[in-house]
N, C-alpha and C positions, 0 to 999 in steps of 0.2 A: 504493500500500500504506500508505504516512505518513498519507494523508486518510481511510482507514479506520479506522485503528487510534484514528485521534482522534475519529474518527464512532463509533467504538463508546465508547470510553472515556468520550464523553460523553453518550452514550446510558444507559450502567450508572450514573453520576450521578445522570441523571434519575431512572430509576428510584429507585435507593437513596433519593432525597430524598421522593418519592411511597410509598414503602413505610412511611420514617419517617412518615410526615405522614398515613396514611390510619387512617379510623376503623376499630377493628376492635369485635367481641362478644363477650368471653370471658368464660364461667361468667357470663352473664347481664349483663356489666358492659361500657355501651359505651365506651370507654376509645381513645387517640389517643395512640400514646407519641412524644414528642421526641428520647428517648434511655436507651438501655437497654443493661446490660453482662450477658449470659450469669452472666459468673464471679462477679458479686457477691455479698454476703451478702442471700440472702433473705431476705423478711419470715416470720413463723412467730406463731401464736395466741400472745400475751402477749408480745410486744415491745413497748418503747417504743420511736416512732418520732418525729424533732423534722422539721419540715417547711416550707419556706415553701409558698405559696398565694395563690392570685388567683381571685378568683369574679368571673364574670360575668353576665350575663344574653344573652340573644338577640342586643340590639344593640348586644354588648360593652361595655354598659354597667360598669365595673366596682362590685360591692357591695362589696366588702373585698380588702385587697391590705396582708399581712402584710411585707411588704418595707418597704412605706410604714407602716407601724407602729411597726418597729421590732423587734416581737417576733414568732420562728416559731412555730407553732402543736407542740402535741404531744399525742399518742394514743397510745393501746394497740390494737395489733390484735387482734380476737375472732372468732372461729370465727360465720358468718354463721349466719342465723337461719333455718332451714328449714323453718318451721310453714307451715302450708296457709295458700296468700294471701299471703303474707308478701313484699315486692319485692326481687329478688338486684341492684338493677343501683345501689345504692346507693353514695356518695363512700366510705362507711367499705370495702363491698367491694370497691373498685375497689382501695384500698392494696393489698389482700391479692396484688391483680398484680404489686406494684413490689419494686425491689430495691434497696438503699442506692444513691445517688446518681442514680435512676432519675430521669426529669422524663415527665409524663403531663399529658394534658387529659382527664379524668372528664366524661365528657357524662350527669347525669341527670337525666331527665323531668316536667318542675316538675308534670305530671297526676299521676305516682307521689306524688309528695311531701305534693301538696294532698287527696291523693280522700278522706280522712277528715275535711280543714277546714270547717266549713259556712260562715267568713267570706268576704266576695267579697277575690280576690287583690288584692295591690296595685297599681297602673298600670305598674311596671317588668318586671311577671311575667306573658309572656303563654301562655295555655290552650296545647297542643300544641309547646310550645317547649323548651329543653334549658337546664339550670343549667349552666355551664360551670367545671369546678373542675381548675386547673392546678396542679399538684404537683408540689416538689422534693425529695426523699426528702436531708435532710443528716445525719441521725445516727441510728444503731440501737442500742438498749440493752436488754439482759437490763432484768428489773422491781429485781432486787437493786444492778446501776448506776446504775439511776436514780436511786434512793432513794439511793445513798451522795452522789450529784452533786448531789442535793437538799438536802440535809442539810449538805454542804459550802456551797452557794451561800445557804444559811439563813445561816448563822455568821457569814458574807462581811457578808452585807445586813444583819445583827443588830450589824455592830461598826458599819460605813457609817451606819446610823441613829443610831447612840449619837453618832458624829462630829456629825453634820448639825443633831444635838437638841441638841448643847452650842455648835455653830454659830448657833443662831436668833435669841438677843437682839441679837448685835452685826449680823447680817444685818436685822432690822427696825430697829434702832436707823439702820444705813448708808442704809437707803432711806428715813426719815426724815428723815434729813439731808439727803438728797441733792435730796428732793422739793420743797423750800420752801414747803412748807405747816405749819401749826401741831397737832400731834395731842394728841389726848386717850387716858388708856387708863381703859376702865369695870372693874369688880368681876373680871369673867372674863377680862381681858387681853386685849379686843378694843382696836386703836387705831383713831381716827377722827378726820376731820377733817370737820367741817359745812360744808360750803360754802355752800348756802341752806337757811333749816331748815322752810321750805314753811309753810303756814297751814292753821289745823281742827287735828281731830282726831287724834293721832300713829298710827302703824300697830300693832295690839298681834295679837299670838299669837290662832290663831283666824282672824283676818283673812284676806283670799286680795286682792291688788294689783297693779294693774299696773305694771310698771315698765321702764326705760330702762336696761341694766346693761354693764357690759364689765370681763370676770374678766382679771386678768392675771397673772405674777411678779413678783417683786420685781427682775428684769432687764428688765421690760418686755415678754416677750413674752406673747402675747393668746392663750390658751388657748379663751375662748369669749364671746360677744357675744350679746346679745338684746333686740330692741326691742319694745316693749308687752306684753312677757310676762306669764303670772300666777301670783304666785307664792305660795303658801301659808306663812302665816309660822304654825312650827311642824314641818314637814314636809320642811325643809330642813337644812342643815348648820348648827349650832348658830351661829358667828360672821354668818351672814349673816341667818338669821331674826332677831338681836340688832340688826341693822346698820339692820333697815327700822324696830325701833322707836322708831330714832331720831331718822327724819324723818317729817314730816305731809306733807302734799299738795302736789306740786311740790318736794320739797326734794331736795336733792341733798349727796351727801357721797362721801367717800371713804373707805374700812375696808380695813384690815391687819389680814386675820386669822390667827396664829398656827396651825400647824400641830393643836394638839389643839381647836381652835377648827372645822377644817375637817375633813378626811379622813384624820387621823392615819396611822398607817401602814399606811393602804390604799392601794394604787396606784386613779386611777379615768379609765382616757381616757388623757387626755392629762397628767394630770397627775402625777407622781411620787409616793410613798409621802413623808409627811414634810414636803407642800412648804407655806410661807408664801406664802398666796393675796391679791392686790390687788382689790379689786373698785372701783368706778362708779360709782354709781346716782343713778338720779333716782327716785324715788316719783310716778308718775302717778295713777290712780284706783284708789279701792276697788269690789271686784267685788262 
């Protein structure tokens, strides 16, 4: 009777674990839940919803994975689109299944997605294969919460900037020091150090070059790297199209560019709203 009763009980596991994990179709959305609580607060047209997420492709390749970002993603749920033609099995309808703290895999149809693109897809996206969109539902807000939490985390981030911007001289001045190189500052409060100032003709606005670079902080860490790049001086962020007209061909230097020099208080990637940017470069050929 003992060896039953655990033959069943672990019988009803399997299942239960097969029930969670199996794909299902509902209201046109093929959807795959993790876990799901009855009692929860449902999602309803005009919630804001804050979410983590992980996109895959076919072979689990991952394209984005907000955990690894740092920041969840967030939407408003809308009442789905019911015009003739129109696809139900869409990531935005598949939320409309889930319920605060719900976790789902969003299976939809990279053929839905593309049949109005006439470019050919890219090598990670193959024809009859499924986008994989994994879902953790962490916070639900009327649209009037959100906006107050908005508005709050404004004021937050508007005093946090005003610190950081009265922070920047002695933060460029400290890496300066600390770097043992000799810098210069031009008319815009770009600093730079020449390291070799290359031979010809210097790089001017207009121009499009290639070049050898490695962006960093002022802590050293490397935000982004590129070798034989082209870069069009003019079409860039003010401190660094300033930076190449500093050197001619083969030269090399280094630029500390000031926060209004770069991306002022825009976040962009990887890099923070605000930040004092280190760049690299060599000046290889003009294009």
């Amino acid at each position: 009777m003992r060896k039953q009763l655990i033959g069943l009980l672990s019988a009803v596991v399997f299942l239960s674990a097969c029930n969670q994990n199996k794909v299902e179709v509902i209201d046109g959305v093929k959807i795959q839940f993790h876990s799901h609580d009855d009692k929860a607060k449902k999602l309803k047209d005009g919630d804001i919803i804050t979410f983590g997420l992980v996109i895959k492709n076919s072979t689990d390749s991952v394209l984005q994975d907000t955990y690894k970002e740092g920041k969840p993603g967030k939407g408003m749920i809308q009442a789905p689109n019911n015009a003739p033609g129109s696809f139900k099995g869409t990531f935005e309808n598949g939320l409309r299944l889930l319920a605060l703290g719900d976790s789902a895999t969003i299976l939809v149809p990279i053929d839905s997605l593309t049949k109005n693109i006439q470019a050919p897809l890219p090598p990670f996206l193959k024809p009859g294969s499924d986008l994989k969109y994994t879902v953790k539902v962490l916070k639900v807000q009327s649209r009037a919460e959100f906006e107050k939490e908005m508005e709050k985390e404004a004021a937050v981030n508007k005093q946090a900037a005003a610190g950081k911007l009265a922070q920047e001289p002695k933060v460029i001045a400290d890496y300066i020091a600390k770097s043992g190189k000799t810098f210069q500052k031009s008319a815009s409060g770009l600093y730079y150090s020449i390291l070799s100032p290359g031979a010809g003709v210097a790089a001017k606005m207009g121009d499009t070059w290639t070049v050898n670079y490695r962006g960093s902080f002022v802590d050293g860490k490397e935000f982004d790297k590129g070798s034989a790049a082209e870069m069009p001086l003019g079409q860039m962020i003010p401190g660094f199209n300033e930076a190449l007209t500093l050197l001619k061909k083969g030269g090399k230097g280094v630029f500390v560019i000031p926060s209004a020099l770069g991306y002022g208080d825009q976040e962009r990637g990887p890099i923070p709203a605000n930040s004092v940017l280190v760049f690299e470069v060599e000046l290889l050929n003009k294009k």
